[in-house]
LUMTITOR-233387 format. One record per residue (C-alpha): x, y, z; residue in one letter. Coordinates in steps of 0.001 Angstrom, whole numbers, plus 500000, padded with zeros to 6 digits. Each point is the difference from the previous one (the first is absolute). Layout:
XYZA/...
***
This chain:
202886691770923337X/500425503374498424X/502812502368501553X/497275502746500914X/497729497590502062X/502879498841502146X/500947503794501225X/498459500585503511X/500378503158502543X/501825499485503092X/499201501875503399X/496416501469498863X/498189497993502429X/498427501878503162X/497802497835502161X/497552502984501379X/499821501799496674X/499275496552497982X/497382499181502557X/498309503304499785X/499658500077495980X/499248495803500402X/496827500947501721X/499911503999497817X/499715497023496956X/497365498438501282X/497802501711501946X/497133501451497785X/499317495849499332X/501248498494503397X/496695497289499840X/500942498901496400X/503861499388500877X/498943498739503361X/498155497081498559X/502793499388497508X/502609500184502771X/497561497471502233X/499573497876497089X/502931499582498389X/501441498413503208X/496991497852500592X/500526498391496981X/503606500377499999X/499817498529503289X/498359496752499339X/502585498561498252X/503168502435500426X/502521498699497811X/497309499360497095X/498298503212500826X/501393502612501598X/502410500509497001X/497210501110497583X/497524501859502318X/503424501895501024X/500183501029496316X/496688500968499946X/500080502061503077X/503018502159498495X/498277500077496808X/497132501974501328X/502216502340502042X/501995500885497323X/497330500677497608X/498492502037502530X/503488501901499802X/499867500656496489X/496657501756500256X/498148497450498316X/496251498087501714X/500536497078502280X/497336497118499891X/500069497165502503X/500139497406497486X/503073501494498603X/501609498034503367X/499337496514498133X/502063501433497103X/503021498639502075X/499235496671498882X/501367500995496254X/503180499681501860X/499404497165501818X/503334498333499250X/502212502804501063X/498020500897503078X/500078496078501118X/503750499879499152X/501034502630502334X/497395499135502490X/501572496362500206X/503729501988500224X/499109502548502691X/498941496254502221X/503542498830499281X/502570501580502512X/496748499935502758X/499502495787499283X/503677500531499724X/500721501129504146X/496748497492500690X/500967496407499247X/503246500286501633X/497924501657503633X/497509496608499927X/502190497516499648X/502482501878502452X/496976500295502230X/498821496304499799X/504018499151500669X/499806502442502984X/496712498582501290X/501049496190499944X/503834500373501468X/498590502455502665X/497060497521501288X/501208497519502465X/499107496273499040X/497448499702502659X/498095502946499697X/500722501954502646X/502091502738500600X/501205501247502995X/499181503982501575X/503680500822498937X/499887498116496611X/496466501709498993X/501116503179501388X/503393499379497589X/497672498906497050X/497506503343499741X/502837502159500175X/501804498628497190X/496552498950498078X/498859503756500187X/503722501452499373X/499648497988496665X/496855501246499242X/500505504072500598X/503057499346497960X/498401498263497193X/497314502828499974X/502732502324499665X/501546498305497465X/496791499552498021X/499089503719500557X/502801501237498182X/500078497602497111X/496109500783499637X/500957503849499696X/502879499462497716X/497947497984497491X/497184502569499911X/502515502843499747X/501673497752496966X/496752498736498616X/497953503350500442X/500033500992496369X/499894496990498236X/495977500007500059X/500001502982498551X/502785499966497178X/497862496706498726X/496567502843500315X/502046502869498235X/502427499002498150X/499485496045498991X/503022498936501148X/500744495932500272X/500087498800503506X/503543499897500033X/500971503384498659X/497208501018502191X/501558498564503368X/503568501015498806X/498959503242499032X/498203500517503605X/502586498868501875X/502661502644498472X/497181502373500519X/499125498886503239X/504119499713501066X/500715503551498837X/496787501196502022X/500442498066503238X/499532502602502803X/496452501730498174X/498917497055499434X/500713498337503449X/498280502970501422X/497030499562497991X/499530496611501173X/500259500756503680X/497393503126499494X/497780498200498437X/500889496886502720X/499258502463502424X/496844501620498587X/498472496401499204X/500885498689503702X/497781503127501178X/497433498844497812X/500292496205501992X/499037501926503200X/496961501756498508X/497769496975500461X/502726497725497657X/497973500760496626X/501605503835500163X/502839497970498103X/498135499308497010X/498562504399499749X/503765500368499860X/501250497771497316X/498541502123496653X/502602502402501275X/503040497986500700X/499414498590496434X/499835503438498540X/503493501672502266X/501263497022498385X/498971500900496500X/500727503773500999X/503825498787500884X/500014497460496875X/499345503156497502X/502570501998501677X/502984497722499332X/498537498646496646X/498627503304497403X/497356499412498099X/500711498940496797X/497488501710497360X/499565497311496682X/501694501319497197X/498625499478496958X/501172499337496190X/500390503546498339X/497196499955497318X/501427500447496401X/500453503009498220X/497313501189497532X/499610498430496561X/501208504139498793X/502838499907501422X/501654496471498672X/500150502239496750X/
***
């Protein structure tokens, strides 16, 4: 990986401000980057680790095109597949720390579940009373537990999507790249997350589908926060060479 594309800005992200120009981006074709918003993550959704990877790619390639001033059409979205590889590699590594903090709470719940149950079935006002407490003590901690890891491994994995869509990185200098990006921007980005957590939550209580009216802009804060930390990059071109008069 060149020098150039591993430089990043630190402390440029602002949650509001990256929200505002997400949805200033996008606005004049909300329908068009609705449906590839909606889409993407049907598809994606299906099968996630297969999926997800390249309609993620595709998503972010749309958005940033729209950035550079350049048309969006929808079936640019299934362009994501040209980097199917890299999209289902970090796909299959942003599942790893979550399977990761999962196997270990199922088999420590089955353990739980068979030492706690008396042999004959039964359990006594005292014992049951005893057994919810601890049961649901383990479970809001767990939930804690897997709430945080969730955030750090979208605050880690946030631009590797679209470092694969701008930049064809690998995978892997992708991901590391990301997570030095995401490391050195941990308190814009952790904002972002909860805004848009927040915003997206409101759109659960409008009827539950408010959710998915909300999701073309998360996607495009995110691309709005991804361009601030990584410049665009104009292609630089071969100088052409001089003319035949002057080799004299």
């Amino acid at each position: 990986m060149n020098a150039d594309l591993s430089e990043f800005r630190r402390g440029v992200i602002a949650p509001v401000e990256c929200i505002k120009e997400g949805w200033a981006l996008i606005k004049d074709q909300y329908w068009l980057f609705f449906g590839i918003s909606l889409v993407g993550l049907l598809i994606g959704g299906a099968v996630p680790i297969v999926l997800l990877g390249p309609m993620m790619i595709g998503i972010f390639l749309c958005l940033l095109q729209r950035q550079r001033g350049e048309p969006v059409e929808f079936g640019m979205l299934f362009k994501g597949f040209d980097q199917f590889v890299q999209g289902l590699v970090v796909a299959a590594l942003k599942m790893v720390p979550i399977i990761i903090i999962l196997v270990p709470y199922y088999i420590f719940l089955v353990a739980v579940m068979a030492t706690s149950m008396p042999r004959g079935g039964n359990l006594s006002p005292e014992e049951s009373r005893r057994f919810l407490l601890s049961f649901f003590g383990f479970e809001i901690v767990f939930f804690v537990v897997i709430m945080v890891v969730s955030i750090l491994v979208e605050i880690f994995f946030m631009f590797a999507f679209p470092l694969i869509a701008d930049r064809k990185l690998s995978a892997l200098e992708a991901v590391k790249l990301s997570f030095r990006a995401g490391k050195a921007n941990i308190g814009g980005l952790l904002g972002l997350l909860l805004l848009n957590g927040l915003l997206g939550f409101v759109g659960v209580l409008c009827c539950i589908i408010g959710v998915y009216f909300y999701l073309p802009i998360a996607f495009a804060s995110q691309a709005v926060a991804y361009r601030r930390v990584f410049p665009y990059i104009a292609p630089t071109f071969p100088s052409p060479p001089p003319p035949p008069g002057n080799w004299a």
